[in-house]
matplotlib code that plots the C-alpha trace (Angstrom):
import matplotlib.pyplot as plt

x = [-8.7, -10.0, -13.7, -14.4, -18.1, -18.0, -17.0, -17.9, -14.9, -11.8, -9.1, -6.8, -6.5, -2.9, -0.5, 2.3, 5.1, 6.9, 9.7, 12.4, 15.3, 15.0, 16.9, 15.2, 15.2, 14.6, 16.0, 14.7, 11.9, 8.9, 6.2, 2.5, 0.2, -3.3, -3.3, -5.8, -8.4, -8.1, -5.5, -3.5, -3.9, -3.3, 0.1, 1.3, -0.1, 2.0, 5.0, 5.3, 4.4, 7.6, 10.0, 10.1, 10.3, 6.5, 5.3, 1.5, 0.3, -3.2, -4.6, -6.9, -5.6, -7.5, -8.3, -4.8, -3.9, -6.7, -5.6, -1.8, -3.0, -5.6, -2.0, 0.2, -2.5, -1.4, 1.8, 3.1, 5.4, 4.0, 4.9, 2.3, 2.4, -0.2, -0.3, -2.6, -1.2, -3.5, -2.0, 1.6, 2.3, 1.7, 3.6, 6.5, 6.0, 6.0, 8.8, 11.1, 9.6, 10.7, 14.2, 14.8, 13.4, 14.3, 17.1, 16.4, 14.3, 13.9, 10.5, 7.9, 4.0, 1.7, -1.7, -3.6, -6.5, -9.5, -12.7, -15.8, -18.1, -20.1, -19.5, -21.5, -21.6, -19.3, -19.0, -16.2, -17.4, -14.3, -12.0, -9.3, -8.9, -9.2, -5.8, -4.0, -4.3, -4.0, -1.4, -0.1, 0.1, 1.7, 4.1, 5.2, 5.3, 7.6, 10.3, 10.3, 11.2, 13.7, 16.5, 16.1, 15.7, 19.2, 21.7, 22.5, 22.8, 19.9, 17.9, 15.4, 11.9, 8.8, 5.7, 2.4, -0.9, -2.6, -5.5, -6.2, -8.1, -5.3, -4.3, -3.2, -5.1, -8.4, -6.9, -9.4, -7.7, -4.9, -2.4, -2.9, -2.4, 0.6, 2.1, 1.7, 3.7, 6.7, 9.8, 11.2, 7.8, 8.4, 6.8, 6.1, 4.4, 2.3, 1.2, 0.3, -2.2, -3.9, -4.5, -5.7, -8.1, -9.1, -9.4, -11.7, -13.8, -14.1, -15.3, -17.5, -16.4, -14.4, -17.1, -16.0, -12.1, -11.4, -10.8, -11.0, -15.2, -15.4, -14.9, -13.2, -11.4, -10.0, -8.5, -7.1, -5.8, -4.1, -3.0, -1.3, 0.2, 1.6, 2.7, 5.7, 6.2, 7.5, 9.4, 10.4, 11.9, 13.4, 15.3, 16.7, 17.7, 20.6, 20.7, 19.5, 16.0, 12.9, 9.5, 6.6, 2.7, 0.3, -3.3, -4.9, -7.7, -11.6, -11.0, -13.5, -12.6, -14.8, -14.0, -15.9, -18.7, -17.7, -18.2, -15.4, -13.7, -11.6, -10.4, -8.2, -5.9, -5.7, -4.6, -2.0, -0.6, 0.7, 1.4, 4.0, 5.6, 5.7, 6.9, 9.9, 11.0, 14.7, 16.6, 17.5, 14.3, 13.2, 12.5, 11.5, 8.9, 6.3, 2.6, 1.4, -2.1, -3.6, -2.4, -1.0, 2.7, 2.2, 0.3, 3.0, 3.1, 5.2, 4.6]
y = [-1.0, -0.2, 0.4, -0.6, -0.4, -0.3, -3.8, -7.5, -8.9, -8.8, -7.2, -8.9, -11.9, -12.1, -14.2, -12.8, -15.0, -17.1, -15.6, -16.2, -16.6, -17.0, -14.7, -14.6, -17.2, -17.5, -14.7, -12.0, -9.9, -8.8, -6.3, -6.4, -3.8, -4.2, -7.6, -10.2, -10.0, -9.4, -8.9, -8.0, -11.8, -13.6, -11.7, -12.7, -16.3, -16.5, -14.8, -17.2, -20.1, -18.9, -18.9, -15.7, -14.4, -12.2, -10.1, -9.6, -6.3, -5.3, -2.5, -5.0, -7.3, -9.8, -9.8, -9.8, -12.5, -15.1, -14.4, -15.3, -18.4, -19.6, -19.7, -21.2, -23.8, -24.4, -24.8, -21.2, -19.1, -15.7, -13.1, -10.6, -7.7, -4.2, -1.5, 1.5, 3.6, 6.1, 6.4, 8.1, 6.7, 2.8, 3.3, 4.3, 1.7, -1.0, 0.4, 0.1, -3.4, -4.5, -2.6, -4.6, -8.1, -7.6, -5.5, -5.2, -5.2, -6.5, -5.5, -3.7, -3.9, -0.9, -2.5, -0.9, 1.8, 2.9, 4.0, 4.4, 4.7, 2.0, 1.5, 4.4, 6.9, 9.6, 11.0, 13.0, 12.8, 10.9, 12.3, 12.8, 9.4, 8.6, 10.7, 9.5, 6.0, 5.9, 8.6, 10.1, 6.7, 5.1, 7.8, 7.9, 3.8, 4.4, 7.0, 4.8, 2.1, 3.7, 3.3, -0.7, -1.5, -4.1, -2.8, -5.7, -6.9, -8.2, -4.8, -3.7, -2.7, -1.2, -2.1, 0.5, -1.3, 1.9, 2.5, 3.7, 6.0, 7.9, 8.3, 11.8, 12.2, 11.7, 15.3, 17.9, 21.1, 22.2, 23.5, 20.5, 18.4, 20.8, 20.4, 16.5, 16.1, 18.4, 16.1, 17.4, 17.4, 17.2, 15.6, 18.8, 19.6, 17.1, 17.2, 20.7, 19.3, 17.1, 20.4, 21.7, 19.1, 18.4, 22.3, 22.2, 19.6, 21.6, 24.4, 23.1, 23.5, 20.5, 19.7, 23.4, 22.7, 20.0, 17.3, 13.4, 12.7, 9.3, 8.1, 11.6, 11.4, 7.9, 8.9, 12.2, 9.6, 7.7, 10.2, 11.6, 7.7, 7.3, 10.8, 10.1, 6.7, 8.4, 11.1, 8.1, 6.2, 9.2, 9.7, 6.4, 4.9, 4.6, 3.8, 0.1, 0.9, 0.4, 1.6, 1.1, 1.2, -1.8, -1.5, -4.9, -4.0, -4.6, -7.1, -9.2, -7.4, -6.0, -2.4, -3.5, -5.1, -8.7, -7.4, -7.6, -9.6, -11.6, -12.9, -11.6, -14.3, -13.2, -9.9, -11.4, -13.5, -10.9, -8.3, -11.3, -11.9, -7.7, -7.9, -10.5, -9.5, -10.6, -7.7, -7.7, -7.2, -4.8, -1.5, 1.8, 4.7, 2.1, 1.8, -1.6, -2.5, -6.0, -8.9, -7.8, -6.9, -4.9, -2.2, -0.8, 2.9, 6.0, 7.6]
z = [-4.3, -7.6, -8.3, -11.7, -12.2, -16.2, -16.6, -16.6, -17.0, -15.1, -16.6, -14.1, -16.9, -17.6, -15.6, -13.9, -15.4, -12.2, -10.4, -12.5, -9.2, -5.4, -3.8, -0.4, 2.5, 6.2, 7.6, 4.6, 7.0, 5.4, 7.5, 6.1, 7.9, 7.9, 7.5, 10.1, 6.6, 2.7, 0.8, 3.3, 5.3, 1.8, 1.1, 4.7, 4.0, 0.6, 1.4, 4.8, 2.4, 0.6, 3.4, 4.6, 7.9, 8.1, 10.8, 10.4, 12.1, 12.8, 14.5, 16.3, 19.0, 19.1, 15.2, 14.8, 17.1, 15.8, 12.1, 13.2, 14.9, 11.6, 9.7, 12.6, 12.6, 8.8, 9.8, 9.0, 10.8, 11.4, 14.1, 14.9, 16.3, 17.4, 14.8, 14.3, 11.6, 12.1, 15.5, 15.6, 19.2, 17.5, 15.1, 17.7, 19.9, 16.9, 15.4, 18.8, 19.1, 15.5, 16.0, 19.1, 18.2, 14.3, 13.6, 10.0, 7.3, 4.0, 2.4, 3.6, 2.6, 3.2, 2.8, 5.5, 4.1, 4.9, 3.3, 4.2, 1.6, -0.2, -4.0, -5.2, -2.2, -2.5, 1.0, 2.8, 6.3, 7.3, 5.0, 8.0, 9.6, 5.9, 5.1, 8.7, 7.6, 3.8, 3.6, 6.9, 8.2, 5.4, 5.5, 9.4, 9.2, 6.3, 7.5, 10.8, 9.2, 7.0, 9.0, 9.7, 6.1, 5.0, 2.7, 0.5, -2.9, -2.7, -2.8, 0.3, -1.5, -0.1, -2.1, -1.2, -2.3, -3.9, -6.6, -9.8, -8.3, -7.1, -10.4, -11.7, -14.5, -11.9, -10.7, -11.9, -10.4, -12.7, -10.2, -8.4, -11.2, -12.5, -9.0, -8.8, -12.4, -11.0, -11.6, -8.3, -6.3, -2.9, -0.1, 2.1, -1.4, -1.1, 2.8, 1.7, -1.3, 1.5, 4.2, 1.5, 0.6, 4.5, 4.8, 1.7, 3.4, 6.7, 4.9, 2.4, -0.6, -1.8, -4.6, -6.3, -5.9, -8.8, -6.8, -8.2, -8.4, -7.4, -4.0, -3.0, -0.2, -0.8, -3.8, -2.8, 0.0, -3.0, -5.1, -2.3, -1.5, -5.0, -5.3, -2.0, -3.3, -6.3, -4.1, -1.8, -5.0, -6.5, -2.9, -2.1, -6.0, -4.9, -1.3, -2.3, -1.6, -4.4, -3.7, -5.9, -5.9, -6.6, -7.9, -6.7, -9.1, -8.5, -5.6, -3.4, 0.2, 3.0, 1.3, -1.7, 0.3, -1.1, -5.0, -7.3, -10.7, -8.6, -4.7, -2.4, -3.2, -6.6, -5.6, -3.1, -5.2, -7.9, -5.0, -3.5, -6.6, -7.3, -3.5, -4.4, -7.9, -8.3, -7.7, -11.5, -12.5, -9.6, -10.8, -8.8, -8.8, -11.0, -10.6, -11.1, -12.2, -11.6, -12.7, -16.0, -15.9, -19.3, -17.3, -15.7, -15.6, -14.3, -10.5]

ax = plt.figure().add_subplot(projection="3d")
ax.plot(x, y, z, "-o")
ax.set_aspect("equal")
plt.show()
């Protein structure tokens, strides 16, 4: 999610140009977490549209199970399936249940993320469930699923729906910011930036340490996201494996209280097509922005 107060106009104007070969079908698996509303429930609506075999998870049961059944009832094929990735023992037990039902994956969608504050608070009272779902989480989903994803020409991806937020130069500490631009930066690296952060919180004094100023603890939570994307991408080039970041932009969700430049559809629609590049044109470590495949920038 972007928050991107200063303007009237959506910069998400330009159209992603179509998908230039289908290289997926039935049988390519895609897992979207955090996905019964918002972005999240379009990208599994568009990429089941397209033929692919989707599991929608939500850390909500019953959320979960009445979004799956709203696209069944449009004729869609969507497996669902409990996840919590703030919770290390749900992201075991889904992971053993997609192993043993699955086998293997083809593209993974880390969508789920919290925040708690409204568009112009700035609070960090839940700066740790915060980092366990828009970082830890991501990252324990991730390396769980690393071993499932399908070695084939047609290139396994990962795509982490991030923010602009998280973007370095929001970074205000210099040996943070040093640290984060460190070619061989390293994830341990960067668990240690967000103890820091949460320890900064506990005690106080998080306003002092040159942290990002605008919704604080989200983007700290992004910053760190993007930064192991580009670790992740750096480690698995060339074990058939891309991972890259999308910035959805200033989109109509429940995080933004309904306000935004444009739907949750929108969004989806260039995340799916980011999500099922031909593996020609598929790069790795990027950080997309909106609609606009011009904005593409480094990890």
């Amino acid at each position: 999610m972007e928050v991107n107060k200063d303007t009237t106009e959506p910069y998400l104007s330009s159209p992603v140009p179509a998908i230039t070969a289908r290289w997926w079908c039935k049988d390519t698996v895609a897992v979207v977490t955090g996905a019964n509303r918002g972005i999240g429930f379009s990208m599994v609506k568009q990429l089941a549209q397209l033929g692919l075999t989707v599991i929608l998870t939500a850390r909500d049961l019953e959320k979960g199970k009445k979004a799956v059944e709203l696209l069944r009832n449009q004729g869609l094929l969507v497996h669902f399936h409990p996840l919590d990735v703030s919770d290390p023992a749900s992201i075991r037990t889904f992971a053993l249940w997609f192993q043993k039902k699955f086998r293997v994956m083809d593209i993974l969608i880390n969508n789920a993320a919290v925040s708690f504050n409204d568009l112009y608070e700035n609070s960090v009272d839940h700066a740790e469930i915060v980092m366990k779902t828009n970082f830890y989480g991501v990252k324990l989903l991730t390396e769980a699923l690393l071993p499932m994803f399908r070695r084939s020409d047609s290139i396994s991806r990962i795509l982490n729906i991030s923010s602009r937020l998280g973007s370095i130069n929001k970074m205000r500490n210099p040996t943070m910011k040093e640290m984060l631009q460190n070619e061989n930066l390293s994830a341990q690296q960067i668990e240690g930036m967000v103890d820091l952060f949460l320890q900064n919180v506990k005690n106080g004094t998080w306003k002092n340490q040159g942290w990002p100023e605008i919704w604080t603890d989200y983007a700290v939570s992004k910053l760190a996201l993007n930064a192991y994307s580009r670790v992740l991408a750096k480690q698995f080039e060339d074990f058939g494996l891309r991972v890259n970041c999308f910035c959805p932009g200033f989109t109509q969700t429940s995080m933004t209280g309904g306000k935004g430049t444009h739907t949750a559809d929108d969004a989806a629609e260039v995340g799916a097509r980011l999500a099922l590049l031909p593996p020609g044109e598929l790069s790795t470590g990027k950080f997309y922005v909106g609609f606009n495949p011009g904005i593409i920038s480094k990890l």
